[in-house]
C-alpha positions in Angstrom: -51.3 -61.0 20.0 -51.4 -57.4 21.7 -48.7 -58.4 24.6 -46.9 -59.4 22.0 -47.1 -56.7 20.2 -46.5 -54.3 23.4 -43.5 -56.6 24.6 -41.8 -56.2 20.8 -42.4 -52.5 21.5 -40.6 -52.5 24.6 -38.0 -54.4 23.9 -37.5 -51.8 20.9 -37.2 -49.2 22.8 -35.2 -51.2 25.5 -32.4 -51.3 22.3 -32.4 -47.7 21.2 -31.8 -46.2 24.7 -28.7 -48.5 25.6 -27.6 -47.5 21.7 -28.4 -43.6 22.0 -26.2 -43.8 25.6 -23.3 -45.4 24.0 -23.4 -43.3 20.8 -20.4 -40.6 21.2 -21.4 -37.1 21.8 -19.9 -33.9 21.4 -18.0 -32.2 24.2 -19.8 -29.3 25.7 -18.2 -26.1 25.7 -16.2 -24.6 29.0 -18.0 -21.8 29.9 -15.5 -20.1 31.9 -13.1 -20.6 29.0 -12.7 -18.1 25.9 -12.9 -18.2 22.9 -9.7 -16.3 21.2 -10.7 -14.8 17.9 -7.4 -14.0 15.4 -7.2 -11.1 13.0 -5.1 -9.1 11.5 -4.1 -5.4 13.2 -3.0 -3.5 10.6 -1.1 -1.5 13.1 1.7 -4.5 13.4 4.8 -3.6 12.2 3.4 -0.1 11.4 5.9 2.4 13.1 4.4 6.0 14.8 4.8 9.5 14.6 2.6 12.2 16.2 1.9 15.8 14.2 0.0 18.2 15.3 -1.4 16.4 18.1 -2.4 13.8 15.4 -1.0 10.1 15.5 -0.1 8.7 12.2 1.4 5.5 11.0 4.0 5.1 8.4 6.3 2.3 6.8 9.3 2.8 4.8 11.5 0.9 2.2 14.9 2.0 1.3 15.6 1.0 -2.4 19.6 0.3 -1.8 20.0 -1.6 -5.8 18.2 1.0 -7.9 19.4 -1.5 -11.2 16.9 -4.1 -9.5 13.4 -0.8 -9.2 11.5 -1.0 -12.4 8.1 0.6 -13.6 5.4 -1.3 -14.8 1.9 0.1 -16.4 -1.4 -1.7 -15.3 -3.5 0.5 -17.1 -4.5 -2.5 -19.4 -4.4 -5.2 -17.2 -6.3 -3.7 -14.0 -4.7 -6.6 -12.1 -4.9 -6.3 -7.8 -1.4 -5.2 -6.5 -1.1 -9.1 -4.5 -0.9 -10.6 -7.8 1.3 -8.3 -9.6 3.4 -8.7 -6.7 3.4 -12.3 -7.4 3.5 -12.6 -11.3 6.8 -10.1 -11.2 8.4 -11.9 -8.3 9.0 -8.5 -6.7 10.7 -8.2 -3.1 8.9 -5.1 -2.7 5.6 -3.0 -4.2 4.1 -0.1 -4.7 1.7 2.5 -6.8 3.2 4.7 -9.4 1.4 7.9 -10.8 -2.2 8.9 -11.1 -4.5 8.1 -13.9 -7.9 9.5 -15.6 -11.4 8.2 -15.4 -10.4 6.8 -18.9 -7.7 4.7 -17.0 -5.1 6.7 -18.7 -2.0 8.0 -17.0 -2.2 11.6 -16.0 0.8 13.1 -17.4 4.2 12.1 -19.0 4.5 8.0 -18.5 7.3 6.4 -20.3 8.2 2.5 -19.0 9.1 -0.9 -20.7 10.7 1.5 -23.5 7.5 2.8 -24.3 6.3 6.2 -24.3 2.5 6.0 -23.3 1.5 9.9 -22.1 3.6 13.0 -23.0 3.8 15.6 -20.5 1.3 18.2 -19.6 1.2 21.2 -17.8 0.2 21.1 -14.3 0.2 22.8 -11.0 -0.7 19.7 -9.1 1.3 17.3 -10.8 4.2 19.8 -11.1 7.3 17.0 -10.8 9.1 14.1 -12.6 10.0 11.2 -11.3 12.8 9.3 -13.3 15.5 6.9 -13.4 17.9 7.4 -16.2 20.8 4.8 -17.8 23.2 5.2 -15.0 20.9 3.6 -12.8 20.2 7.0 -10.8 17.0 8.7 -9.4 15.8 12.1 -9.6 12.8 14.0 -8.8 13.2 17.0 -10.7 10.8 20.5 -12.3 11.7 19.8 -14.5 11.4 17.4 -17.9 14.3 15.0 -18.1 17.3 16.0 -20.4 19.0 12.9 -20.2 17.9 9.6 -21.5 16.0 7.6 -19.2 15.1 4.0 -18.6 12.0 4.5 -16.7 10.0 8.1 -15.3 6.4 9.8 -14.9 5.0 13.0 -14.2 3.4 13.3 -10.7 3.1 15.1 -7.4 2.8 18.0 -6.0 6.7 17.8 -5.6 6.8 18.1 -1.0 10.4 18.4 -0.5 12.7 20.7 -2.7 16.5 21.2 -1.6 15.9 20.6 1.8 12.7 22.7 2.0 8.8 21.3 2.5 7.1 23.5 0.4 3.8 25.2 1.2 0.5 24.4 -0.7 -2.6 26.6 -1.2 -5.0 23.7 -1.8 -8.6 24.8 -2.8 -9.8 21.4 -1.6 -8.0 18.7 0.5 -8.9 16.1 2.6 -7.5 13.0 5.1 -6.1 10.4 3.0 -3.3 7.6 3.0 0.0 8.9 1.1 2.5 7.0 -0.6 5.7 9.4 -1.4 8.4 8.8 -3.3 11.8 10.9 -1.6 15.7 10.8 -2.1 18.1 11.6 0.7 21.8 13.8 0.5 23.7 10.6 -0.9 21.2 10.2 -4.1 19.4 7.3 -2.1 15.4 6.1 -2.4 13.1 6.1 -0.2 9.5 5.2 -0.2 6.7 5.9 2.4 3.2 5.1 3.3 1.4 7.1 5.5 -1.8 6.2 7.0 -3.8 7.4 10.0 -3.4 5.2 13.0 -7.3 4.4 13.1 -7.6 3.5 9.6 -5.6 2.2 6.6 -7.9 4.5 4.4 -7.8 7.4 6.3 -4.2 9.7 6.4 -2.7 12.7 6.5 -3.6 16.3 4.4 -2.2 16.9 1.7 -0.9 20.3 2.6 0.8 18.8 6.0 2.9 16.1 4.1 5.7 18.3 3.3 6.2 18.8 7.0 5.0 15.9 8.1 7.5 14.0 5.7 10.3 15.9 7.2 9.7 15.2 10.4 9.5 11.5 9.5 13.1 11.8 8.5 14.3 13.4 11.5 13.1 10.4 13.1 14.9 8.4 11.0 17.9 10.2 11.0 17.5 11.2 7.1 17.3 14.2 5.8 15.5 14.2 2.7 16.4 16.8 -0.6 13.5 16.4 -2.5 10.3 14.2 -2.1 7.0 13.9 -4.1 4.0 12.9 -3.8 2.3 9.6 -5.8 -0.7 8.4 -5.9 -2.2 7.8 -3.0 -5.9 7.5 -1.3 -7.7 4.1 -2.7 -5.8 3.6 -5.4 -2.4 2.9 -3.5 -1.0 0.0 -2.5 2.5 -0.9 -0.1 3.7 -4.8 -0.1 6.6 -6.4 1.2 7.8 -9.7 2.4 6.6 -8.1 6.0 3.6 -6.1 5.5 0.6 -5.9 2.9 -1.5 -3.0 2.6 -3.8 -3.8 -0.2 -5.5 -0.6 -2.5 -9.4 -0.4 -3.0 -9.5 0.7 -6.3 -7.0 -0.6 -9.0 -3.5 1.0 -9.3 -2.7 2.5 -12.5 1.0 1.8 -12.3 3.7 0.6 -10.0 7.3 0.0 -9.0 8.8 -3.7 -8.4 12.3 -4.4 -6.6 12.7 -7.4 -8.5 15.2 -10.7 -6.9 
């Protein structure tokens, strides 16, 4: 009865190493080959400029059917800028205007033929931003005159006939831009600026001005007026190309639409 019992034990084990031996195994890993890791560099497609012995990054979008740009709140909504980029079928995106801690626009805000802030007085947000029924753009001092379909109040206004304008900022700090800016031949333009280490990080407020106008000499445009939108977290930059996503929620925004 025990060599039996041993020879059954044998033979079972006899039948689990010819089955463990057959049983397919996994490959073992190359050593002397790499592993390739993708990501995304959020420099791609991301064109250069140097100021001040500083590198910077910046994109542009030329708005050339100013019918097709329209202004949408998201005060309300709070949706991320992907999706309202999806749900309006826009070709292009960005941020409008700054808002309070209420989530209220700061400043004049008229869109969708509704009025939702009247102006105030400002030295920061000293500019208007407006398309009227012609299908034109300005970025004026002053309040429109002339009946709009869409506008906002924003800034500091950078460019002024031709000029950057010089700021005396009590407090300012690194931060990505988007700026809204309009050319000799009444053409849009808009821009984000970011530092070339960092999506978040950026230029100074007070350098934009020149900074912006040395962005157009590179691009053989010289810009009449340009002002500043809101920018920092709270800005976002999408088209079929590139995405550059905010952090905190966008009040506002502008859609090319199809």
């Amino acid at each position: 009865m025990k060599r039996l019992l041993i020879f059954l034990v044998f033979l079972l084990l006899v039948l689990f190493s010819f089955w463990f031996l057959g049983k397919k195994q996994s490959p073992t890993p190359s050593l002397d080959k790499k592993t390739e890791v993708g990501f995304d560099d959020f420099r791609q497609g991301m064109k250069k400029i140097v100021f001040q012995n500083q590198e910077f990054l910046f994109l542009e979008q030329k708005i050339k059917e100013t019918q097709k740009l329209h202004l949408f709140p998201n005060f309300e909504e709070k949706l991320p800028a992907t999706e309202l980029f999806e749900k309006n079928n826009c070709l292009f995106l960005t941020n409008g205007g700054f808002y309070d801690q209420q989530g209220q626009p700061l400043g004049w805000f008229f869109a969708q033929e509704k009025l939702f802030q009247k102006e105030i007085k400002s030295a920061l947000f000293n500019g208007f931003f407006f398309k009227d029924k012609e299908n034109k753009v300005f970025i004026e001092k002053n309040f429109p005159s002339r009946p709009i379909i869409w506008g906002l109040q924003t800034g500091p206004i950078l460019i002024l006939r031709n000029q950057p304008l010089k700021m005396n900022l009590v407090k300012d700090q690194h931060a990505r831009r988007i700026v809204a800016a309009v050319n000799h031949q009444g053409e849009l333009f808009f821009f984000v600026i970011t530092g070339s280490e960092s999506l978040a990080s950026g230029p100074l407020l007070s350098d934009l001005p020149f900074l912006l106008a040395k962005i157009g000499q590179e691009l053989g445009e010289s810009f009449e007026k340009a002002i500043n939108l809101d920018g920092g977290t709270a800005s976002a930059f999408i088209n079929k190309e590139k995405t550059i996503k905010e952090y905190t929620r966008i009040g506002s925004f502008f859609c090319l639409s199809f």
